[in-house]
C-alpha positions as CSV (number, residue, x, y, z in Angstrom):
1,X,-18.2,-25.2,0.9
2,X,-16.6,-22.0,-0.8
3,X,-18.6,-19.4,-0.8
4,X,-17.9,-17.8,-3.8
5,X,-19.3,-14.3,-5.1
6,X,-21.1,-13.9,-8.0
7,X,-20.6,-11.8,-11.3
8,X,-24.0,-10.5,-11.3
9,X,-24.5,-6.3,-11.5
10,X,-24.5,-6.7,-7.8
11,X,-21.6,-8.9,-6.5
12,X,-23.5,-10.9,-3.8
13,X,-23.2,-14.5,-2.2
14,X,-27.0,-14.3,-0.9
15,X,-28.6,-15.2,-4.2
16,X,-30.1,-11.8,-4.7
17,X,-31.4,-12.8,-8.2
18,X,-33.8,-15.4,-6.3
19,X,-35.7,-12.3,-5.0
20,X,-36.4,-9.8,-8.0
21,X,-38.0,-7.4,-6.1
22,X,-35.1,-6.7,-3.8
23,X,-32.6,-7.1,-6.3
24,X,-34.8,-4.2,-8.5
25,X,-34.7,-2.1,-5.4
26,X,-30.8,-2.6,-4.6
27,X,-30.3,-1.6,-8.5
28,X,-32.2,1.6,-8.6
29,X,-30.0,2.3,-5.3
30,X,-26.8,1.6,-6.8
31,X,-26.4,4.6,-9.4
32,X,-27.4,6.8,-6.1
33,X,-24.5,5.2,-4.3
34,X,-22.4,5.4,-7.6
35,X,-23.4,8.9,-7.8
36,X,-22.5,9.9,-4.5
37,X,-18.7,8.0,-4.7
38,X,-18.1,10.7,-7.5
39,X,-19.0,13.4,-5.4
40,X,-18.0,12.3,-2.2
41,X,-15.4,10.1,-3.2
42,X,-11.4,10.1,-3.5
43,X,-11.3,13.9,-5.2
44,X,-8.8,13.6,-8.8
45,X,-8.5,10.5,-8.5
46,X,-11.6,8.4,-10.2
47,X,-9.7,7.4,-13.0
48,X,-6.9,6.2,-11.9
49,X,-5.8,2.5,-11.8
50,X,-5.2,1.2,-8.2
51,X,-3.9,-1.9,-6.5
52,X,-6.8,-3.1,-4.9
53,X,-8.0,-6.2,-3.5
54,X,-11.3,-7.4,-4.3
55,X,-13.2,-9.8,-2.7
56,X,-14.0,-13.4,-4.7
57,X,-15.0,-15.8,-1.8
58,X,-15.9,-15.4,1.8
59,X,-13.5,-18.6,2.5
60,X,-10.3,-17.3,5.0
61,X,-8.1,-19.6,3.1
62,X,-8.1,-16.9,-0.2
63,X,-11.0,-14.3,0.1
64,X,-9.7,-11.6,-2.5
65,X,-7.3,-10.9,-5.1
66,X,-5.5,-8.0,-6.1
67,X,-5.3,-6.4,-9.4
68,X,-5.5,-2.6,-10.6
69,X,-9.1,-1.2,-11.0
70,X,-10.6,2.1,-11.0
71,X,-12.1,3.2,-8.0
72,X,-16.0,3.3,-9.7
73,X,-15.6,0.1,-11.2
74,X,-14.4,-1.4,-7.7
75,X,-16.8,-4.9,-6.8
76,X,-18.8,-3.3,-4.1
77,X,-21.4,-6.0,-3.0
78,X,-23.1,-8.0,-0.7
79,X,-21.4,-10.2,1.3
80,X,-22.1,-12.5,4.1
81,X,-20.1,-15.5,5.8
82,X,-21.6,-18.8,5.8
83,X,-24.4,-20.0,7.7
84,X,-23.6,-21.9,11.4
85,X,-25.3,-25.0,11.4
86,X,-27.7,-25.1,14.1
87,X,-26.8,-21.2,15.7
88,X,-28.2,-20.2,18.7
89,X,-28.6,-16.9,20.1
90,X,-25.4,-16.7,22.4
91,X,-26.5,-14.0,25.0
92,X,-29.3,-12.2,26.6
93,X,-33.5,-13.6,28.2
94,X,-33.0,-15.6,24.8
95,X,-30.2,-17.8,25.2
96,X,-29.8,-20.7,23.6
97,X,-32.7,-20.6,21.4
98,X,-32.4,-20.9,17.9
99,X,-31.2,-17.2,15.8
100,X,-33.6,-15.2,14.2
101,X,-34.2,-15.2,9.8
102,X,-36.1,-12.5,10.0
103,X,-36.6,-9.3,12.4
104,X,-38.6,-10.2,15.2
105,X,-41.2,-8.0,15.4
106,X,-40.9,-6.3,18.7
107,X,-37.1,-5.6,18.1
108,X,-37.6,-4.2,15.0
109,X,-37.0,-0.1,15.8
110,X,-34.5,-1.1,17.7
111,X,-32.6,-3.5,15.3
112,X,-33.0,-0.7,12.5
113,X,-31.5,2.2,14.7
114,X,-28.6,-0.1,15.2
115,X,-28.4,-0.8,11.7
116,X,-28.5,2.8,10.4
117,X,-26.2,3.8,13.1
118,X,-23.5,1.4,11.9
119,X,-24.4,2.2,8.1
120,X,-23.8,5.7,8.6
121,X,-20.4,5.9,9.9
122,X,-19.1,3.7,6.7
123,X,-20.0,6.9,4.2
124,X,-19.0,9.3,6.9
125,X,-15.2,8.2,7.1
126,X,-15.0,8.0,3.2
127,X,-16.5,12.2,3.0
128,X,-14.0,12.5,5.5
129,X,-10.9,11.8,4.0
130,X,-11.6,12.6,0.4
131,X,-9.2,15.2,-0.2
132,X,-6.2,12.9,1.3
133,X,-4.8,11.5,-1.7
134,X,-3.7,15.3,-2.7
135,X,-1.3,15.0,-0.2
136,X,-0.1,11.3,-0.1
137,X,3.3,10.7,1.7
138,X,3.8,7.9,-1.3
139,X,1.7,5.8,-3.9
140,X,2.3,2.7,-0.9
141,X,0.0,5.3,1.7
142,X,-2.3,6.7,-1.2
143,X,-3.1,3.1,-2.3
144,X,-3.8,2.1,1.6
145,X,-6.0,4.9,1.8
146,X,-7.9,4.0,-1.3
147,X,-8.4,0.7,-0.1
148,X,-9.6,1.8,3.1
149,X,-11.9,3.8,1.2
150,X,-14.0,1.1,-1.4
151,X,-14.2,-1.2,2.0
152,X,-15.5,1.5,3.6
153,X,-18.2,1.8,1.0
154,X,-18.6,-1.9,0.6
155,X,-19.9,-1.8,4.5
156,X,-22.4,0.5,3.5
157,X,-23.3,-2.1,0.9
158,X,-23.4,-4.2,3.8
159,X,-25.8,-2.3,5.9
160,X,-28.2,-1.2,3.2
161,X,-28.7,-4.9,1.9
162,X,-30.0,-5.3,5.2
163,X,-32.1,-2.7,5.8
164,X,-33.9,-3.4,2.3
165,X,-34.0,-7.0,2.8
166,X,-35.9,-6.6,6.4
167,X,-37.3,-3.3,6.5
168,X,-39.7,-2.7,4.0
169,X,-40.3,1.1,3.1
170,X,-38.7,2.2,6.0
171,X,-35.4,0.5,5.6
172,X,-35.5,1.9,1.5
173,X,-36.1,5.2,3.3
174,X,-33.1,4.3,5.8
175,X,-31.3,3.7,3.1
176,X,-31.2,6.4,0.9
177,X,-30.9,9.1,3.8
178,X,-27.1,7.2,4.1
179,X,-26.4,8.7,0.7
180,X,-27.9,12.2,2.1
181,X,-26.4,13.2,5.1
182,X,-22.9,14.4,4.8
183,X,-19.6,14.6,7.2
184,X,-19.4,17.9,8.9
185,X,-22.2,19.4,7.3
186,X,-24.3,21.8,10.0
187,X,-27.7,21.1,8.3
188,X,-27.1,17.5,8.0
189,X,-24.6,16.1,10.1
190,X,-23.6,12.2,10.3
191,X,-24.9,10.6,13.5
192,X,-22.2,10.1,15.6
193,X,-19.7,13.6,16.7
194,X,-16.5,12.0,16.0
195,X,-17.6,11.4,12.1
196,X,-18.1,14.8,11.6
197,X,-14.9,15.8,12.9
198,X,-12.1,17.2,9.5
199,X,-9.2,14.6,8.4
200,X,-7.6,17.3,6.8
201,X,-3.5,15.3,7.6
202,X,-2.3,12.1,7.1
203,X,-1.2,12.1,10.7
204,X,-5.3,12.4,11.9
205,X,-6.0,9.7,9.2
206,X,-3.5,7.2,10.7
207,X,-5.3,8.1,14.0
208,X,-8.6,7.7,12.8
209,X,-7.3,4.4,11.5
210,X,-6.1,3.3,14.7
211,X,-8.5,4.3,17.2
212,X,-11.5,5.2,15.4
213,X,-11.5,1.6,13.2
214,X,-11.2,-0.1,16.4
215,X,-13.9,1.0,17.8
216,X,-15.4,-0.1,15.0
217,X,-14.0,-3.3,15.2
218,X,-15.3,-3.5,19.0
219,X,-19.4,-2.4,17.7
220,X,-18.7,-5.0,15.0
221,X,-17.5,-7.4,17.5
222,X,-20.9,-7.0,20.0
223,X,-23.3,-7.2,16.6
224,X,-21.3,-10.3,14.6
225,X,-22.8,-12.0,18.3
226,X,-26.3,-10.8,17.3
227,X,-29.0,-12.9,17.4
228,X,-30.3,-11.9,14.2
229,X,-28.6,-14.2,12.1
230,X,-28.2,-11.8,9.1
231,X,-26.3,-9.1,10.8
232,X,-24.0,-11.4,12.6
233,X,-23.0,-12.9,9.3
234,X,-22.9,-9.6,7.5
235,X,-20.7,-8.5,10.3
236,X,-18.1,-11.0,10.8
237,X,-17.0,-10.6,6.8
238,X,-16.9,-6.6,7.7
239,X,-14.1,-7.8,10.4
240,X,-11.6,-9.3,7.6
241,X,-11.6,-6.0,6.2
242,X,-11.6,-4.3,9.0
243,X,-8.7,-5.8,10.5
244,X,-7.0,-3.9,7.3
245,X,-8.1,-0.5,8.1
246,X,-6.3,-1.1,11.8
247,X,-3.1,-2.4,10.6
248,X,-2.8,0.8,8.0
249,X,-3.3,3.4,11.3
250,X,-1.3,1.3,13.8
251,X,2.0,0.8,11.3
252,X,1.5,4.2,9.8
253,X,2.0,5.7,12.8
254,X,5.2,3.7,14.3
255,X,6.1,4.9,10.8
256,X,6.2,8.6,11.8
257,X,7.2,8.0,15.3
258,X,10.7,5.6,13.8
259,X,11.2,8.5,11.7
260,X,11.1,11.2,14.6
261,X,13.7,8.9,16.2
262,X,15.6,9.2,13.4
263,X,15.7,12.7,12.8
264,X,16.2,13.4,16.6
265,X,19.4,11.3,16.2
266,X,20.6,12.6,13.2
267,X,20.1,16.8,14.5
268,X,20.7,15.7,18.5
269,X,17.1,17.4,19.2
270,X,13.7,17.0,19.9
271,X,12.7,20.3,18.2
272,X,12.2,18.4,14.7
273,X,10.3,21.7,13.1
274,X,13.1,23.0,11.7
275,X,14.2,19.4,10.2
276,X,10.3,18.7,8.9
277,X,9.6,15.8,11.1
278,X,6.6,15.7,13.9
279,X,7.4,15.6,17.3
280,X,6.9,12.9,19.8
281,X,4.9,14.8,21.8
282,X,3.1,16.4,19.2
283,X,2.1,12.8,18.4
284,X,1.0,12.2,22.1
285,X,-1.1,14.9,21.5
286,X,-2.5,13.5,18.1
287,X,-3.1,10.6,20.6
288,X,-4.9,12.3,23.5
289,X,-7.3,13.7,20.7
290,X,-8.3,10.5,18.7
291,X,-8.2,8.3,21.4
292,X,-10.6,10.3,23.3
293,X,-12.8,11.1,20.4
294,X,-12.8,7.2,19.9
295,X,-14.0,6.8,23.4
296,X,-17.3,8.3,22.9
297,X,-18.0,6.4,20.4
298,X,-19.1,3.7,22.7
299,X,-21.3,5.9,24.4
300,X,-23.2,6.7,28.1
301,X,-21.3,4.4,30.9
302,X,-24.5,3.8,32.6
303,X,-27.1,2.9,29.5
304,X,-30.6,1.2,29.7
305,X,-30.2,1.1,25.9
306,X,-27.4,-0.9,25.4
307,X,-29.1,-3.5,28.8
308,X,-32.1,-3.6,26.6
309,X,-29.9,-4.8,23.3
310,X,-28.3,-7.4,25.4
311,X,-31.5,-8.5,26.7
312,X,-33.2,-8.8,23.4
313,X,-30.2,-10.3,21.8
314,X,-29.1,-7.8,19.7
315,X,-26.1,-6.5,20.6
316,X,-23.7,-8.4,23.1
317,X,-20.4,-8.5,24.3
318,X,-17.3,-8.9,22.0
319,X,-16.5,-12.6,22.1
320,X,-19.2,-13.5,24.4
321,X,-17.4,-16.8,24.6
322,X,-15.3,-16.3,27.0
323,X,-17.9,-15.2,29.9
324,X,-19.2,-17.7,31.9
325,X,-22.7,-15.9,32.4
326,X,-24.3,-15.2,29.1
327,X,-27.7,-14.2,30.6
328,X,-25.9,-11.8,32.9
329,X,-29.5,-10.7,34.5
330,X,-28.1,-10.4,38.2
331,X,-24.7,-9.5,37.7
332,X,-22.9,-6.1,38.9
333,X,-20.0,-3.8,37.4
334,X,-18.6,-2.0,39.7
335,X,-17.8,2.3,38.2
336,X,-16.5,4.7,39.1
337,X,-19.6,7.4,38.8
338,X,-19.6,11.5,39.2
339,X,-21.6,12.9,41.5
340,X,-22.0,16.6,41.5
341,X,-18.0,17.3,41.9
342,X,-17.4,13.9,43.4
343,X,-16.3,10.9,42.3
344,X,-17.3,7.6,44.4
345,X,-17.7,3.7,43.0
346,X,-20.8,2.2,42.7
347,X,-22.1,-0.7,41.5
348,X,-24.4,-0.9,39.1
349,X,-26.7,-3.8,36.9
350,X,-24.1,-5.4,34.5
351,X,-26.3,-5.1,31.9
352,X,-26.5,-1.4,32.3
353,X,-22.9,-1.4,32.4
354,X,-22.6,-3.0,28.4
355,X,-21.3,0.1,27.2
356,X,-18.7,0.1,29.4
357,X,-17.6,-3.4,29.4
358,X,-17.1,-2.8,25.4
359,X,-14.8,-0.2,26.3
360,X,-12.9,-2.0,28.8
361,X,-12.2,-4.5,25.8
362,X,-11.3,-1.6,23.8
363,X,-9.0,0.4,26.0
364,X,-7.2,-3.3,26.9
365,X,-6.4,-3.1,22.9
366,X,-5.4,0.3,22.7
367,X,-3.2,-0.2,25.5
368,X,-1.4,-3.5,23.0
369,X,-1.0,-0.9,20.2
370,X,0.9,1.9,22.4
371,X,3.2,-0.9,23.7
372,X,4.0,-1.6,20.0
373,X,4.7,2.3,19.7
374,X,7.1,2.3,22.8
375,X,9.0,-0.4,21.6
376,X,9.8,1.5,18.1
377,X,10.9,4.7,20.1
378,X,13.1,1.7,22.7
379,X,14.6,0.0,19.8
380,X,16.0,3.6,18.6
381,X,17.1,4.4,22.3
382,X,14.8,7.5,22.8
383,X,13.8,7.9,26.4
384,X,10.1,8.6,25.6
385,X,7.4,6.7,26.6
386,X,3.7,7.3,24.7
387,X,0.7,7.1,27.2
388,X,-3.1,6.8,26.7
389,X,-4.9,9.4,28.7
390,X,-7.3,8.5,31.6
391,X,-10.8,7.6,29.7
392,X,-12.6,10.9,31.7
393,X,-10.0,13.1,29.8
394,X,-11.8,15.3,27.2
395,X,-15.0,13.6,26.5
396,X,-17.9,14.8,24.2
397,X,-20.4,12.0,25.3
398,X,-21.4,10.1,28.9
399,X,-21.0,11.1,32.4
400,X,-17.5,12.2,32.0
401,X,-18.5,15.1,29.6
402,X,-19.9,17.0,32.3
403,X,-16.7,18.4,33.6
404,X,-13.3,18.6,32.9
405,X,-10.5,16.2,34.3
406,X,-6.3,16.6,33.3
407,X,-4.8,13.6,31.2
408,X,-4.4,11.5,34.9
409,X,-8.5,11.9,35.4
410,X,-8.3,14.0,38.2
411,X,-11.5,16.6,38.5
412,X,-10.2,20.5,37.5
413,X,-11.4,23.8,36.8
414,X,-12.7,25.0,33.3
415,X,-10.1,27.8,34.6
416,X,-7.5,24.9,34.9
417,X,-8.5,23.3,31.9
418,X,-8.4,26.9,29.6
419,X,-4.8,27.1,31.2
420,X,-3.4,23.3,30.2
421,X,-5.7,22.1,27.1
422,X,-3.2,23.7,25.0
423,X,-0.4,21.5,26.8
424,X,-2.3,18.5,25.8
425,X,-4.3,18.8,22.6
426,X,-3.0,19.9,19.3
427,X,-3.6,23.5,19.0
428,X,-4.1,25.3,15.7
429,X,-0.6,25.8,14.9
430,X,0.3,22.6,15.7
431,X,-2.3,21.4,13.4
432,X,-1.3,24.5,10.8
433,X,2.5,22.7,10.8
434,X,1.5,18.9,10.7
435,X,-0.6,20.4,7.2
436,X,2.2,21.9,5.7
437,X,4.2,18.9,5.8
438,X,1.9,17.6,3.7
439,X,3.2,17.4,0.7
440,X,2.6,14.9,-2.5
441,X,4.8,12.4,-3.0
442,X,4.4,10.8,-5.9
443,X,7.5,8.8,-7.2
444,X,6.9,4.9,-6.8
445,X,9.3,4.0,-3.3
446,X,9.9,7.4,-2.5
447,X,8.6,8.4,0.9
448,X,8.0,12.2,2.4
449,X,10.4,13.4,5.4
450,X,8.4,12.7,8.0
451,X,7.5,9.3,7.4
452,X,9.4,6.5,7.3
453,X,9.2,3.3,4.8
454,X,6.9,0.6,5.4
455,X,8.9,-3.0,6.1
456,X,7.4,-4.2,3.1
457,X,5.2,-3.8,0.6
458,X,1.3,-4.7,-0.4
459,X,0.7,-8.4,-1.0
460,X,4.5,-9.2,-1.6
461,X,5.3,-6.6,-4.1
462,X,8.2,-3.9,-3.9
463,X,8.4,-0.9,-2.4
464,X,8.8,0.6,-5.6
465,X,6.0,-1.1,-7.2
466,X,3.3,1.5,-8.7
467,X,0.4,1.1,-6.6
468,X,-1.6,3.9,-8.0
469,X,-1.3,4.7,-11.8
470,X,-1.1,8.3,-12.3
C-alpha cells in the first residue's frame, strides 16, 4: 500500500480530517508556527525559490520530489510510516506484548518529557543557523542548508502532532512553548546546552551536521523502537530525512579538508591563513568541540532515567534487534567511573548503563566518518591523521564534567587545562578567522576558496544548476 500524503491545509497521512477537533487545534497552531519561520527562519531569504524536496508518499521506493518553492509555502506536515502488522513492544518488563495506540497512563509524564525534549531541539537548530545563508560558500551549500532547515521544522510538525493527539491541554500547552523558547536566549533557553550554542560559520554548521544530527539520529534510533506505536512510526520517517542532514555535514567537511590538501600542495605549507584556506588542525579542533558537545547530548553514563524508559518500553536501544536479551533486567556493563580523583571500572545494572550503550553506538559511527576524512587527506598524500578525542575530554554533562581530562582522557589540573585548552579547542581568533572567510558566494557552480566542489550535484542536476533563485 502507498502511503501517499494528502493535499489538505495540513499535509498528513494520518487522516487528520477524521478527527475535527484535532485538526482545528493543529490549524490554530499552524499560523504560530508560520509566524515564528518568519522570525526565526532563513533571514533575506523567504522569498526566494529553492530546490527542495518535498515529501509525497512515505513509500522508500519514491518518498519526495523536488521542485523550487518558497521556504513559507514549503509542505510541512504530518507524517508517519505505515503500520506493522501485528507489532509488539520489542524491549523492556513488556516484551512481546502488543504496542501501545494510545499513552498508557502511568507513562504518560514520562512519554511527554521525551516528546518535548526531542520537539525542542528541531526549532533550536533552525534559530541557530538562521543567519547562514548570508554567507553561503555556493547556491549547492545555501540550498543544503535550506533543506536542512524546512525538515528541521517538519520534525517539529512531527512532535507537536503528537503531543496534541495524546496529551490533551497539556500537550497544546507543550506545544506552543516549542514556538516560545528561543536558541541562546538567557531568559528562555532551549533544553538541551549544545542547542544554545551560536552557528555563526559554515565550518560549525557542517559540524553540527555531522555530530550533532547523529546524535540525533542515535535518540531517534532508541524511540523509532518505542513501544508507543505512534512515536515509533513518527520516528522512523524522521530517519529518511535525517540521513540527509548527516550526509550534508560529513561531505561538507571532507570538502574543506580536500581543499586544505590542495592549497597545502599548491603553497608547500600548512600555514593556509595567508592563502584563505582552514587548517587541518584547526579542523581537529572544530572536531574536538562538536564532537564533544555532541557527546552530552546523550546524557549521565549512570542514569535511572534512561533504566526506567527501557523498562517501560519507551525508549530502547538503537536496533534492538541485534541483542540477544531484550528484557536486559540482570545484565551488567562494565564503566569506567570517577571516584573523587580516581578512576577504577565498575560494573553496573545494564539498564542503568542505556545512556551509555547509545553512545558506544554513536562513537562506533563517528569513528566510520573520521576514517572517511583520513582517507581524503591519504588520497592527497598528506601525512595527517584526524582523531576523535577520548569521550571524558571537555564535557558539559555526566560524570566526566566534574574534572578536566587532556584529548587522551587522562585526569589534569584546571592549571593544566588553562595551559593546553587553547592547544585543543578553537580559540577566539581562530573562530574570528574561520568567520571572515565567510564570504557569499553566489554565482551558480562557483565555490568559495576554502571549500572545495561537491562530486556531484542535488538529485542529478549540474553543479551549475541554480538551486536557490535570487
Amino acid at each position: 500500500m502507498v502511503a501517499t500524503i494528502s493535499n489538505d491545509k495540513i499535509p498528513n497521512n494520518v487522516h487528520l480530517s477524521d478527527d475535527k477537533r484535532l485538526q482545528r487545534a493543529l490549524e490554530q497552531w499552524q499560523p504560530n508556527f508560520l509566524s515564528w519561520w518568519k522570525d526565526m527562519g532563513p533571514e533575506g531569504f523567504q522569498e526566494k525559490g529553492v530546490y527542495l524536496r518535498t515529501a509525497v508518499s512515505v513509500d522508500t521506493d519514491g518518498w519526495a520530489v523536488f521542485d523550487h518553492v518558497k521556504m513559507p509555502d514549503y509542505r510541512w506536515g504530518i507524517f508517519l510510516t505505515e503500520p506493522e502488522k501485528d507489532r509488539r513492544i520489542p524491549f523492556g518488563d513488556h516484551y512481546g506484548q502488543p504496542v501501545w495506540q494510545d499513552v498508557p497512563g502511568e507513562h504518560r509524564n514520562s512519554l511527554r518529557r521525551l516528546i518535548v525534549t526531542q520537539g525542542d531541539t528541531e526549532p533550536a537548530s533552525v534559530e541557530q543557523q538562521r543567519l547562514l545563508a548570508q554567507t553561503a560558500p555556493s547556491l549547492y551549500d545555501m540550498r543544503n542548508l535550506f533543506q536542512v532547515n524546512v525538515e528541521e521544522g517538519r520534525h517539529l510538525w512531527a512532535m507537536v502532532y503528537l503531543l496534541h493527539s495524546y496529551f490533551g491541554k497539556d500537550g497544546r500547552e507543550e506545544a506552543d512553548e516549542l514556538l516560545q523558547r528561543r536558541s541562546g536566549n538567557v531568559d528562555k533557553p532551549r533544553i538541551l546546552t549544545t542547542f544554545n550554542e551560536p552557528i555563526s560559520d559554515w565550518l560549525s554548521f557542517f559540524m553540527f551536521t555531522t555530530f550533532t544530527d547523529r546524535d540525533g539520529k542515535y535518540q531517534l534510533k532508541s524511540l523509532a523502537e518505542s513501544g508507543f506505536d505512534p512515536l515509533s512510526r513518527t520516528c522512523k520517517f524522521m530517519l529518511t530525512e535525517e540521513a540527509h542532514h548527516m550526509f550534508v555535514g560529513q561531505t561538507s567537511v571532507r570538502r574543506v579538508i580536500k581543499r586544505a590538501c590542495e592549497l597545502m600542495k599548491e603553497h608547500s605549507t600548512d600555514d593556509l591563513r595567508p592563502h584563505g584556506g582552514v587548517d587541518l588542525r584547526l579542523v581537529q579542533k572544530y572536531i574536538n568541540f562538536w564532537y564533544t558537545a555532541s557527546l552530552d547530548l546523550f546524557g549521565n553514563e549512570i542514569s535511572s532515567n534512561a533504566a526506567a524508559y527501557f523498562a517501560a518500553g519507551l525508549k530502547g536501544r538503537s536496533d534492538e534487534h541485534k541483542y540477544d536479551d531484550h528484557v536486559a533486567r540482570d545484565g551488567t556493563y562494565a564503566m569506567d567511573v570517577l571516584a573523587g580523583d580516581t578512576i577504577h571500572k565498575e560494573t553496573i545494572p545494564l539498564r542503568n548503563a542505556m545512556n551509555e550503550v547509545l553512545r558506544d553506538d554513536y562513537v562506533r559511527d563517528c569513528e566510520s566518518v573520521l576514517s572517511k576524512w583520513n582517507a581524503e587527506t591519504r588520497d592527497q598524500g598528506i601525512d595527517f591523521q584526524f582523531k576523535l578525542p577520548s569521550r571524558r575530554f571537555h564535557r558539559k554533562v555526566g560524570q566526566w564534567s566534574e574534572a578536566k581530562f587532556d584529548l587522551a582522557g587522562h585526569a589534569i589540573s584546571e592549571a593544566e587545562w588553562d595551559q593546553q585548552k587553547d592547544s585543543w579547542l578553537p580559540t577566539e581568533a581562530e573562530r574570528a578567522y574561520v568567520h571572515s572567510l565567510m564570504k557569499q558566494v553566489i554565482e551558480p557552480g562557483k565555490m568559495a576558496n576554502w571549500i572545495a566542489p561537491p562530486a556531484r550535484g542535488v538529485n542529478d542536476q549540474a553543479l551549475e544548476y541554480e538551486y536557490v533563485k535570487l
